[in-house]
C-alpha positions in Angstrom: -4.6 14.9 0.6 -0.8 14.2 0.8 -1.6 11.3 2.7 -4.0 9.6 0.2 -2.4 10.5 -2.8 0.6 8.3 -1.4 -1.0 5.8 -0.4 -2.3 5.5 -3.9 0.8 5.2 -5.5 1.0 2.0 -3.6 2.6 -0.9 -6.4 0.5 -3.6 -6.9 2.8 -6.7 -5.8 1.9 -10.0 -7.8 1.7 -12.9 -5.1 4.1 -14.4 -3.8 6.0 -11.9 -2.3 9.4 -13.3 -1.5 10.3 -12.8 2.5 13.0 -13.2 4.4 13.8 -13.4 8.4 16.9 -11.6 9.0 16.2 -11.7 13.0 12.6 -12.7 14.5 11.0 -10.6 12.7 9.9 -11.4 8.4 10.6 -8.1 5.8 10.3 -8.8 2.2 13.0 -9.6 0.6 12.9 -6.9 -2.1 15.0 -3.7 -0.2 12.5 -1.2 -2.3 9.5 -3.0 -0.8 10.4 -3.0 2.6 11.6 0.6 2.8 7.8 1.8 1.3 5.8 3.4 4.1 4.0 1.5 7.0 0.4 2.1 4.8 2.2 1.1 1.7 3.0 -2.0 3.3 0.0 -2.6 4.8 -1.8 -2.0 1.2 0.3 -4.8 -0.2 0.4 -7.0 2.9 -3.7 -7.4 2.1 -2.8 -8.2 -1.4 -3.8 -6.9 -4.8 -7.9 -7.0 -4.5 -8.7 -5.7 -1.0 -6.0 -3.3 -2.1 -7.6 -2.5 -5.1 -11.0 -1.9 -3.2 -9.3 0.6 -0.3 -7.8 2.5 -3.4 -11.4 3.0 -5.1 -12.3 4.2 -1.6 -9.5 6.5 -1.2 -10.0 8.0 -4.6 -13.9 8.4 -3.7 -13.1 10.0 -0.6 -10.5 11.9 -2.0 -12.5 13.2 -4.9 -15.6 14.1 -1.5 -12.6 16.4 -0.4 -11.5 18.3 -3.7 -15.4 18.6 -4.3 -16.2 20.5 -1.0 -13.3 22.9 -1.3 
């Protein structure tokens, strides 16, 4: 539940996302951005709709769990 509940408190990032490559590697440029969680960051890599369709999900599968307790 943690888990999901985190994951929905995911930002939604307007496109584009400024990156920068300090080494071979890209991060985003914005420090609060790339210390987020590696799910967080996977939500906004995907970008605001497919991220707005895995949330729906979440909160349909999180609503499955509270409902069978």
């Amino acid at each position: 539940m943690e888990v999901i509940d985190h994951l929905l408190q995911t930002p939604e990032v307007p496109a584009p996302i400024p990156l920068v490559q300090p080494k071979v590697f890209w991060e985003y440029a914005d420090a609060s951005l790339e210390n987020r969680s590696a799910g967080q960051k996977l939500l906004i890599r995907m970008g605001p709709q497919n991220a707005r369709i895995i949330k729906a999900k979440l909160r349909d599968f999180r609503a499955e769990i509270v409902n069978k307790k």
